[in-house]
C-alpha positions in Angstrom: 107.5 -38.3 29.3 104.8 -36.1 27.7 104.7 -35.3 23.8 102.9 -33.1 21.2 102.2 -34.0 17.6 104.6 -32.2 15.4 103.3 -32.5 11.8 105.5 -32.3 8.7 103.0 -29.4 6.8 103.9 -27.0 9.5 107.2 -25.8 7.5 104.9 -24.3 4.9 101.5 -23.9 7.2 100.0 -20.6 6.1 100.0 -19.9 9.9 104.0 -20.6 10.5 104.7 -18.5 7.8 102.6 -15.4 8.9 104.2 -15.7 12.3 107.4 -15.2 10.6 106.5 -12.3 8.2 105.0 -10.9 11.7 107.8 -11.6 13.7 110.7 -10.9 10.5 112.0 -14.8 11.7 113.4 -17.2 9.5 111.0 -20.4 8.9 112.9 -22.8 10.6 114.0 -20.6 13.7 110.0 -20.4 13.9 109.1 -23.7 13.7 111.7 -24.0 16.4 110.2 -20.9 18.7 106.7 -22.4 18.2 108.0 -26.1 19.9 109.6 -24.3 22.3 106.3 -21.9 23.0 104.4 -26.0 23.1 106.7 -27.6 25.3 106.9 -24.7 27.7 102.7 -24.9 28.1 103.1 -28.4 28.7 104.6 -27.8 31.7 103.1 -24.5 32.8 99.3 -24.4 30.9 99.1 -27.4 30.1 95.2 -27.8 30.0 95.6 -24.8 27.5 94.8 -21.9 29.8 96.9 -18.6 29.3 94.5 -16.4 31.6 97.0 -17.0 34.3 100.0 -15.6 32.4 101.1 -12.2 30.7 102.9 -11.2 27.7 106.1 -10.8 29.0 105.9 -14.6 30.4 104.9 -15.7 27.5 107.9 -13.7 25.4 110.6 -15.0 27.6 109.2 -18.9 27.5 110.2 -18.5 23.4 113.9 -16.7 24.7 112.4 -13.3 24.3 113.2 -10.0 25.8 109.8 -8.8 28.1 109.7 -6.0 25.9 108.5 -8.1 23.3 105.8 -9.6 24.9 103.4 -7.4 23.9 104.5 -7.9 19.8 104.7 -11.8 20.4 101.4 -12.2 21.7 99.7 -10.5 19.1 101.5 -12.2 16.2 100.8 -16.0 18.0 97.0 -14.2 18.1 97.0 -12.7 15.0 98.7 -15.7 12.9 96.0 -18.0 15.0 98.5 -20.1 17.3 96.7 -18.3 20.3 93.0 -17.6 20.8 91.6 -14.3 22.7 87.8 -15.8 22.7 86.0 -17.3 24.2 88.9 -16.8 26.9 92.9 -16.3 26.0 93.5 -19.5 25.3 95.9 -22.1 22.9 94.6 -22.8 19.7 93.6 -26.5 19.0 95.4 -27.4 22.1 92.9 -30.6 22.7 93.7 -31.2 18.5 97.7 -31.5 19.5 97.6 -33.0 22.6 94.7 -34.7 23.2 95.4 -38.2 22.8 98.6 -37.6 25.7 95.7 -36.2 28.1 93.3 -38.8 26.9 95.7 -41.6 28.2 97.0 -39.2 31.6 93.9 -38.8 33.1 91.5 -41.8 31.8 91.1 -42.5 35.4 90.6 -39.1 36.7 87.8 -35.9 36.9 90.1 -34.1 35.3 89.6 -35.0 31.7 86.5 -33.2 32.1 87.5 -30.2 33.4 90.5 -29.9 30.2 87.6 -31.1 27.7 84.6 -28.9 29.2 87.0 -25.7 29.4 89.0 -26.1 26.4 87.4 -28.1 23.7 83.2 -28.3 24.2 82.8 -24.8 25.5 82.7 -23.1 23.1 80.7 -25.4 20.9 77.2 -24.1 20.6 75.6 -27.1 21.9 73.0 -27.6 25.0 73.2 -30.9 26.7 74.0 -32.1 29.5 77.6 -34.3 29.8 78.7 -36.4 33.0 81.7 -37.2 33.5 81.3 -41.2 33.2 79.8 -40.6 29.7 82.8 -38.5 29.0 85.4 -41.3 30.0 83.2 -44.1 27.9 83.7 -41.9 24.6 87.5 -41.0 25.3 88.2 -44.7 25.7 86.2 -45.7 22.9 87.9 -42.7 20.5 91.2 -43.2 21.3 93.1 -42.3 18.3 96.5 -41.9 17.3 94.8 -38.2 15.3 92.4 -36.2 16.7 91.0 -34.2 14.0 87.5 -31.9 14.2 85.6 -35.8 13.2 87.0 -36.9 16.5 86.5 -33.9 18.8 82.6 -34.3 17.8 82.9 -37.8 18.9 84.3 -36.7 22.2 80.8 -34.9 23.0 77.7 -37.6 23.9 75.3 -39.2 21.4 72.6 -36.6 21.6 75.2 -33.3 20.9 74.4 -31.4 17.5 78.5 -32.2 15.2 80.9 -29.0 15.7 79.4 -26.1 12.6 82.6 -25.6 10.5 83.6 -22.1 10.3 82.8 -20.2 7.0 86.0 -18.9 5.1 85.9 -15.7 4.6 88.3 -12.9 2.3 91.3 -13.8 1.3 93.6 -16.7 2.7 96.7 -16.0 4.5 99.5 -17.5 2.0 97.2 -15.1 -0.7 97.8 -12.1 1.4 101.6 -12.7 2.1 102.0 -12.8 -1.5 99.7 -9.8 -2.1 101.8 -7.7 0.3 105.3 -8.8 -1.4 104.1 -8.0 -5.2 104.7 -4.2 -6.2 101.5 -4.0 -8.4 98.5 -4.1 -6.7 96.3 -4.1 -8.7 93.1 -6.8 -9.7 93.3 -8.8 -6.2 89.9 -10.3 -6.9 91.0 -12.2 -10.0 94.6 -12.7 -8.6 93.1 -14.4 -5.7 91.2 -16.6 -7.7 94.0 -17.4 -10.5 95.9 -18.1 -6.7 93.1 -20.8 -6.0 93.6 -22.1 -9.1 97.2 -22.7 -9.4 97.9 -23.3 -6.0 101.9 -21.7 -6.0 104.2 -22.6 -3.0 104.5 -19.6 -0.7 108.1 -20.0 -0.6 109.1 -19.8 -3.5 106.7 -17.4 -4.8 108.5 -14.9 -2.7 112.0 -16.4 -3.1 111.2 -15.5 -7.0 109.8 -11.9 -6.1 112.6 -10.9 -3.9 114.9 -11.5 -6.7 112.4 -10.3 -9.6 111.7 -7.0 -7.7 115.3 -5.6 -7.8 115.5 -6.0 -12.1 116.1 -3.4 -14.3 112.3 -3.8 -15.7 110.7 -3.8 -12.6 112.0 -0.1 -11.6 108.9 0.9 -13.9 105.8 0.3 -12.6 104.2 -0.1 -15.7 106.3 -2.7 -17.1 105.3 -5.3 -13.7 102.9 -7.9 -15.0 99.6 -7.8 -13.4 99.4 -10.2 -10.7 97.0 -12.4 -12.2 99.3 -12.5 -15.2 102.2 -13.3 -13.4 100.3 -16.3 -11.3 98.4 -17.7 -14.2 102.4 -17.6 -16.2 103.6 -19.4 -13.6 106.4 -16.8 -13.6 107.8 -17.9 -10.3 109.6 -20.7 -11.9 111.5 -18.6 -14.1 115.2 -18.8 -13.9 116.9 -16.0 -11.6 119.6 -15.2 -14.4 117.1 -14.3 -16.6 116.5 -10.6 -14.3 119.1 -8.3 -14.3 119.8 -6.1 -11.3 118.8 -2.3 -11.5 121.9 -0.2 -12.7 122.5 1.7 -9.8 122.2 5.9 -10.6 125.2 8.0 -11.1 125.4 11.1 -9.6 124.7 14.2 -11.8 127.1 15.6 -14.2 129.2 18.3 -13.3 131.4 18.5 -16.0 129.5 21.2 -17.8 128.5 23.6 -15.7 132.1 23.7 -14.2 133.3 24.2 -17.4 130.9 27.1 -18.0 131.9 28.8 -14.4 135.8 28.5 -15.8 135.3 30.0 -19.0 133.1 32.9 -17.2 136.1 33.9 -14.8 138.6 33.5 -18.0 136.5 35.9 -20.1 136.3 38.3 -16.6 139.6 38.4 -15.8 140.5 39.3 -19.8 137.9 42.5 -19.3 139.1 43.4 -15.9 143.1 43.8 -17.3 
């Protein structure tokens, strides 16, 4: 029976929880649609490749309609579970599954086709890798993890170690909470304060979901600064303490009816 690591950070992975803001899912029926996504490429792609596949396929391996294929694909691209370059492609497929492959196909040429198309390709490295040299490093890396340490140790001797990618703007979790807060305003310094602090996504917008529909909050003015709010920790504060927004009452009509009346009285006197 084949398998897939399932690790326990992926309720809170910064990339599970853009899916769902992308897809408007819950968490868990996420986590659940992403297994579901895995377990389907394991039987149909499982060295990784989607080229073979469109979106609608892809929609209705998850339980979704083929009109959503298009919306799917880009929020598995856009939240990074799917890769356009260097071809359309899983991400970190080799990362998940690797050791499962490792042990399938010790014995066979195809190891080097899964690793050579999926995990050293795109690596900008020039050497030349047989398939015998291959095998001797798979056996002798055979972990229970493969983690980016280990995928260099899959290449031979002579092959520069895998450049880690520069991080760039803002992190996802950062933006999630950026586009929930109603004052934006100072995202430099809330994003550092953010750093600093390091605030569970979930609760953060638990707290603003609640926070946003108080009485205060109807005024933009009176809405902390973001910073502020991160560096007060103010997503611990107790739900009670924000009242809802009273909602408006429709305008007064007493007095102007009134007015009308005593108008027609005063007409009715001069008329007779």
């Amino acid at each position: 029976m084949s398998w897939i690591e399932s690790h326990q950070k992926l309720y809170h992975h910064p990339q599970t929880l853009l899916l769902a803001e992308l897809m408007d899912w819950e968490v868990d029926l996420t986590i659940g649609k992403l297994h579901r996504f895995w377990w389907w490429c394991m039987d149909y792609a499982e060295d990784g490749d989607l080229r073979k596949y469109n979106d609608a396929t892809l929609a209705q391996s998850v339980g979704l309609r083929d009109t959503d294929g298009k919306r799917f694909v880009d929020a598995m691209v856009r939240s990074g579970w799917i890769e356009r370059e260097p071809y359309f492609r899983l991400h970190s497929w080799w990362k998940h599954r690797g050791q499962f492959l490792q042990k399938k196909y010790r014995n066979s040429p195809k190891v080097w086709h899964l690793i050579k198309d999926n995990y050293a390709a795109p690596f900008p490295v020039k050497v030349s890798i047989t398939p015998d040299a291959l095998l001797q490093n798979t056996t002798k890396h055979n972990r229970t993890t493969t983690s980016s340490a280990d995928a260099d140790a899959l290449l031979p001797a002579n092959a520069e170690p895998t450049p880690k990618p520069a991080k760039a703007g803002y992190s996802p979790e950062f933006e999630l909470f950026w586009k929930a807060y109603p004052r934006k305003v100072g995202k430099s310094a809330a994003y550092a304060r953010w750093r600093s602090k390091s605030p569970p996504l979930d609760a953060v917008l638990a707290a603003l979901k609640v926070q946003k529909r108080c009485e205060q909050w109807q005024d933009i003015t009176l809405i902390p600064h973001p910073e502020t709010w991160l560096n007060q920790r103010r997503w611990e504060d107790d739900p009670a303490a924000y009242s809802p927004a009273k909602q408006k009452n429709e305008p007064d009509n007493y007095a102007y009816e009134e007015a009308e009346a005593m108008y027609q009285m005063r007409r009715a006197n001069n008329d007779s």
